[in-house]
N, C-alpha and C positions, 0 to 999 in steps of 0.2 A: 412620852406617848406609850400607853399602855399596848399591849400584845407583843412582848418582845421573845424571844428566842427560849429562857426559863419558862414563861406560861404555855409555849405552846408543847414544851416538853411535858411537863404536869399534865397536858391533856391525851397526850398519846400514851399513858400509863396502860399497860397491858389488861387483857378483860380477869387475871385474875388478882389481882392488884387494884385495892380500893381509889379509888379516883380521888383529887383532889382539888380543889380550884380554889385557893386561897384571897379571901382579900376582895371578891366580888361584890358589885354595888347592884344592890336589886330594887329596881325603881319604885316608887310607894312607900318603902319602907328606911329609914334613917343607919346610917352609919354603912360598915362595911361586915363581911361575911367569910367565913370558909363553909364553901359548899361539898359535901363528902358523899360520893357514890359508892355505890357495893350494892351485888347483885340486880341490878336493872334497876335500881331505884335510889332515893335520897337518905342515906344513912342519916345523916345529921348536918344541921345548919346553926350556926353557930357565931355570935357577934365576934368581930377579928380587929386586932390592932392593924395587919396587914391594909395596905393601901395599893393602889394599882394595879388589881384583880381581873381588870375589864366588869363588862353590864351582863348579867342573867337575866334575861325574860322568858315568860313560857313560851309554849309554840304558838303561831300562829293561826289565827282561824279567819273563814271571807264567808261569809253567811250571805254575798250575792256577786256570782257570775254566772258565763251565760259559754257555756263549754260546745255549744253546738255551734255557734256564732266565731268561734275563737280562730286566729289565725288566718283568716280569708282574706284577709288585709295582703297580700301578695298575687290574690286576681284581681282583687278591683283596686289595686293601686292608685293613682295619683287622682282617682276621681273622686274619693274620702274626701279630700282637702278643696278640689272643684268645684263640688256641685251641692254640697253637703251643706246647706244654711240651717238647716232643724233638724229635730227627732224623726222624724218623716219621711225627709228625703235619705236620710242613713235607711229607715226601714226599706224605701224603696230599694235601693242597691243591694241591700241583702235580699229581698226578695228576686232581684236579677243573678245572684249568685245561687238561690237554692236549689234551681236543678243540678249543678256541682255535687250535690250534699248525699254520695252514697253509703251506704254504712263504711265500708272503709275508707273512704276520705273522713267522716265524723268521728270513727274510733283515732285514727294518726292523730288530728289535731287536738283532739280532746288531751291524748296520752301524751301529747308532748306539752299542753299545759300541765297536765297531771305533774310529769316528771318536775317538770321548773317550778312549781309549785311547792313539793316536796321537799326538793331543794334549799329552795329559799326559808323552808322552817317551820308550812303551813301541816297542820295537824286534821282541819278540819275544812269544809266546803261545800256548802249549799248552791250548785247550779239549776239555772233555770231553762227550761227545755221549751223551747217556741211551741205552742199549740192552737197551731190556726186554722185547720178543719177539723172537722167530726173525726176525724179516722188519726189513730194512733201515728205520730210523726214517727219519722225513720230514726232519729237523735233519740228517741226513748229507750227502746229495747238495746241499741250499745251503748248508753249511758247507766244501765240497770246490771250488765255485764261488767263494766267499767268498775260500778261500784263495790260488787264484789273479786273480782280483781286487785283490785287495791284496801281491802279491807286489811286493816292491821297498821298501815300506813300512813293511810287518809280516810277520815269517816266523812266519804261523800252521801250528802242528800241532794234528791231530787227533785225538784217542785214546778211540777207543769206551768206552764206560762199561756194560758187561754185567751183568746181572742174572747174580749169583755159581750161580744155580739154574738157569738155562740153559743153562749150560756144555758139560755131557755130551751135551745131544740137538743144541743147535745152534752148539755153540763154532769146529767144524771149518768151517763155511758163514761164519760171523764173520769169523775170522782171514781166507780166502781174501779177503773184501771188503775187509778193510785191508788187506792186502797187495796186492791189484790197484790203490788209494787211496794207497799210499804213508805209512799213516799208524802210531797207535800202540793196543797193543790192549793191555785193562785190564777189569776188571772191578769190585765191588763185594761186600765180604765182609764180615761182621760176625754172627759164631755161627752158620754157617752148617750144614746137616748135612751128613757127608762133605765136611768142610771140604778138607781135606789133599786127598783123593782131585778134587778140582775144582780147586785148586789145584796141583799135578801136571798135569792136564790145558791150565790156561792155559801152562805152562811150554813143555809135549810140541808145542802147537801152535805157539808163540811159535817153538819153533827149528825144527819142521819148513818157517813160511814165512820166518822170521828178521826176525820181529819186537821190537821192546821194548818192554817191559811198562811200566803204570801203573797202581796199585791205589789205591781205596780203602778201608782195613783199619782195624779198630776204631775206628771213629766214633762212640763211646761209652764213657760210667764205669762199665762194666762187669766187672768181675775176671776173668771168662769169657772174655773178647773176647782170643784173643789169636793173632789170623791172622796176624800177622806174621812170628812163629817159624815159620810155616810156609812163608811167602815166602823168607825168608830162608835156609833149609833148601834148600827148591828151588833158589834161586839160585844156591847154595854147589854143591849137586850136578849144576847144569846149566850150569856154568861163564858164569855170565850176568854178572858182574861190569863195573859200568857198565850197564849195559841194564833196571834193574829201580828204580822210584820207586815210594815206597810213599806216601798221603796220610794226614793225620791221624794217626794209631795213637794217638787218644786216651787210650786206655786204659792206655798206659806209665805217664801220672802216679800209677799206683794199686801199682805194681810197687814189690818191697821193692830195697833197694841193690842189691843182692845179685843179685836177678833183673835190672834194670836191667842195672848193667853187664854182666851174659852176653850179654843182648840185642842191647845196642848193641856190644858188640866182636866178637858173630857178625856182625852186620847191614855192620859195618866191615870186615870180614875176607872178607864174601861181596858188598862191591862195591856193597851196596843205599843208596841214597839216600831224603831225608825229605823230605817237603814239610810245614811247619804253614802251618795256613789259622787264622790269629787272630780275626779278624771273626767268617768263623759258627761258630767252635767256642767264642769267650766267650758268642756269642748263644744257641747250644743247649744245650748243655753245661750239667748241674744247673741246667735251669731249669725252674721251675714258677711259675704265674701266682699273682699277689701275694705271692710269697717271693722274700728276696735270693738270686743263689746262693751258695755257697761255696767253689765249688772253680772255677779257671779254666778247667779241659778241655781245654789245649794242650798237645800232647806234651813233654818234656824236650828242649829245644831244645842247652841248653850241655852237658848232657851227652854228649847225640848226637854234638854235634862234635868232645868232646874223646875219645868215642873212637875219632873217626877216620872218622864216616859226612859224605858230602857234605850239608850242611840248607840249607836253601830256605826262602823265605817265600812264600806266593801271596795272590790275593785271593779266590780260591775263589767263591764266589753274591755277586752285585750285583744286588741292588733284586727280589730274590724273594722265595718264602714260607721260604727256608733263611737270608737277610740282606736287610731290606729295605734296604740303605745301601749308602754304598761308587760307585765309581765309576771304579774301575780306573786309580788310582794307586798305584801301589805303593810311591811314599814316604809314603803315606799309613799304609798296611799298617806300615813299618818305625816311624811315628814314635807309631802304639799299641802295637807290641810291645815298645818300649823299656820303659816299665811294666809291661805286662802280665806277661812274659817276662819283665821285668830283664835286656833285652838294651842291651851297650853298642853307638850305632849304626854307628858307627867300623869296630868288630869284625863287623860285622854287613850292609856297605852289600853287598859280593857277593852277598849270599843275594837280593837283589832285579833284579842287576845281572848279572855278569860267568856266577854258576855257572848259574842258569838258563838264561843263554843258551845256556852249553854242553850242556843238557839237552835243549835245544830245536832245536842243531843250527845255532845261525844264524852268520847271516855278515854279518848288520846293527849287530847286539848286540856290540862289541868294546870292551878297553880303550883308554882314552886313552892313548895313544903316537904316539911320530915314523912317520910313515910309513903309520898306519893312514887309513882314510878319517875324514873329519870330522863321524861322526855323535856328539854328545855336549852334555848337557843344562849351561846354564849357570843359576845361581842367584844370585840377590843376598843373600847372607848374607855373615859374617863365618868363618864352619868351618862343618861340619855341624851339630855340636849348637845354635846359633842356627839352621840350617837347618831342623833339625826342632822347633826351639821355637816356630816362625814359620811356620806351615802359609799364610798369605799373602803369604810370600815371591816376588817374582816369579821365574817360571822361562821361561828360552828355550831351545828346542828346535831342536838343529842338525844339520840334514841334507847329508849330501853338504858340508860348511863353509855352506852358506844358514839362518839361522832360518825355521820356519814363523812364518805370519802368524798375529796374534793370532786366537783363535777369536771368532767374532761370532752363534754358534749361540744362538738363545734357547731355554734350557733346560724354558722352561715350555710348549713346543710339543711336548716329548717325550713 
C-alpha cells in the first residue's frame, strides 16, 4: 500500500529544501515520475524507475454550487427526505428557510463551505447566487466580499441565478450589477412561457455588457423541457462560443438518438458547454416517497463529449433541501459518477480538474507541469482507480510546493 512512513517524510522536507516526491503516477500520462519542487513551483518532472510514489493530480475546481443554499440542511431537517418528491418541492422548503438567510448567517455557512472546500484541494469555484426579485439578493454583496477574501486561495466566481420570469421587467438593472461585480449572469429555465423570447433577452443583454452566461435548463424528466435548443440557437446566432454553460439539461436522457445527436452536435458547434450535477439530480430526479426510482436523471454525459461539447462535473447543493450530503469534494462527485454515469475515471479526471478551471477563469487551477507553480494534490493510492476505490485514501494538498496542514476542525460544531 502505497503512503507509508519514507513518503510522508519526503513531503514534510523543509520550505528551504527542494521537495521531492519520487515515483509518482500522474493520471493521463504512462509510467511513473519524480516530481521536484523548489521555490513555490515544479522544478522538474522527470520519467522514474521508482514505483509506489502515490497519484499527483492538479487541484480541483466545481464550476457549479450554490454557497447561499449550503448548510441549511440542519433547519429543515428530516423534512428533505419527507416531503421532497421533485426539484420544486426542494425549492419550496428553501423558500421556507429564506427569511433565516441574514448576511451573517450567509457569510458562516458560505465560509465554512469555503474552508472544506479548500481543504479537500478545490483551487477553483463558480457559485450560484439565487436571484428571484428585482432587487439585489442579500447572498450577493457577501458573496462578492467572500470573494475577495479568499482571493489567492480560491478563485471564486459568481454568477446570478435569475428567476427565468424576470427577465423582461428587470433583466437590464441585473446584467448592469454583474457587470459592475465582475461576475457571471445566468438564469433558470424549465417550461417556461415565452421561453425563447426570455432567452433572446439573457443573450441581447449578456453582449450589450459582455457578459458570460450560465443556465440552469431542463432540470427535469420532462419531454417538454427543452430550453436548451434554444440556448444553443442563441449562442449559435450571437456568436457566443466559449461564453455559454448550460447545467443539468436533464431532460436529454428522454431524447430519441436521433434528437440527441442533433442536439449535441448543435450545442458542439455553437461553442456551449455542460455541466452534470450527479448528487442532486440522482437525489431529485424520478423520485417519489416510498418508491425506487428508475431512471437516473443525469444528462448524456459520453455522448455530449463525443460530440464535441466541453462536459463538466459539479457538486451542485451540499447539505440542503436540493442534497442533503455532499461536502465539496469533487473527487467525491467523480468517484459516484463512475457507476452512475458508467464514466471511466481516467477519461474523466478533467471534468473535475483542468476544464473547469478554464471555465472559471483561474489561474490557481493549473496542470501539473515543469515550470508551473506547485499547487497540486498528492494521494496515497497506487493509480486512480485504487484512488477512487478508496474514498479514505490519504490526500495532501499543495500550495505554492507547501502542504496544508492537516484540518483539525471538529465537524460536529458545524
Amino acid at each position: 500500500m502505497t503512503g507509508g512512513n519514507e513518503t510522508v517524510r519526503e513531503q514534510e522536507a523543509t520550505s528551504e529544501q527542494p521537495l521531492r516526491l519520487p515515483g509518482v503516477s500522474m493520471p493521463g500520462q504512462p509510467g511513473r515520475f519524480d516530481l521536484v519542487v523548489a521555490d513555490g513551483r515544479i522544478a522538474d518532472l522527470v520519467s522514474s524507475a521508482a514505483t509506489g510514489g502515490g497519484v499527483v493530480t492538479p487541484l480541483f475546481a466545481d464550476v457549479h454550487v450554490h454557497l447561499d443554499k449550503t448548510h441549511t440542511i440542519s433547519r429543515i431537517g428530516a423534512e428533505a427526505n419527507a416531503r421532497v418528491e421533485c426539484l420544486f418541492d426542494a425549492i419550496a422548503l428553501m423558500e421556507q428557510d429564506r427569511p433565516n438567510w441574514t448576511a451573517a448567517d450567509i457569510r458562516a455557512r458560505a465560509s465554512l463551505a469555503l474552508e472544506a472546500a479548500y481543504r479537500q484541494g478545490v483551487g477553483a469555484m463558480r457559485t450560484h447566487v439565487d436571484w428571484v426579485t428585482p432587487q439585489v439578493p442579500k447572498a450577493w454583496p457577501v458573496l462578492v466580499e467572500l470573494r475577495e477574501a479568499w482571493k489567492g486561495r480560491i478563485d471564486l466566481q459568481l454568477a446570478a441565478l435569475v428567476n427565468g420570469d424576470i427577465v423582461p421587467e428587470a433583466g437590464a438593472a441585473i446584467a448592469a450589477r454583474v457587470e459592475q461585480d465582475k461576475a457571471v449572469f445566468g438564469a433558470f429555465f424549465f417550461r417556461n412561457a415565452d421561453l425563447e423570447a426570455k432567452v433572446e433577452a439573457m443573450f441581447a443583454l449578456a453582449g450589450a455588457h459582455d457578459l458570460d452566461l450560465d443556465f440552469h435548463v431542463d432540470e427535469g424528466l420532462d419531454p417538454e423541457a427543452d430550453g436548451l435548443s434554444a440556448i444553443i440557437d442563441a449562442a449559435s446566432r450571437h456568436g457566443m462560443a466559449g461564453r455559454v454553460l448550460c447545467g443539468h439539461a436533464c431532460s436529454l436522457a428522454l431524447r430519441s438518438t436521433g434528437e440527441l445527436e442533433r442536439t449535441l452536435a448543435a450545442g458542439a458547434q455553437a461553442g456551449v458547454a455542460l455541466v452534470a450535477l450527479p448528487t442532486t439530480n440522482l437525489y431529485l430526479q424520478d423520485r417519489a416517497i416510498g418508491v425506487s426510482p428508475r431512471m437516473r436523471g443525469v444528462a448524456p454525459l459520453k455522448e455530449a463529449r463525443k460530440a464535441g461539447m466541453t462536459v463538466m462535473l459539479g457538486s451542485d447543493n451540499v447539505r440542503d433541501a436540493f442534497y442533503p450530503y455532499g461536502d465539496y469534494d469533487p473527487l467525491s462527485v467523480l468517484r459516484l459518477a463512475a457507476p452512475a454515469c458508467h464514466l471511466e475515471p481516467e477519461d474523466w479526471l478533467d471534468s473535475i480538474t483542468t476544464l473547469p478551471a478554464r471555465q472559471c477563469a483561474s489561474g490557481i487551477v493549473t496542470p501539473v507541469e515543469k515550470g508551473r507553480p506547485a499547487n497540486f494534490i498528492w494521494h496515497a493510492a497506487n493509480d486512480l482507480d485504487d484512488l477512487i476505490s478508496r474514498p479514505q485514501a490519504t490526500r495532501v494538498v499543495y500550495r505554492s510546493g507547501q502542504p496544508l496542514p492537516a484540518s483539525k476542525q471538529d465537524w460536529r460544531n458545524a
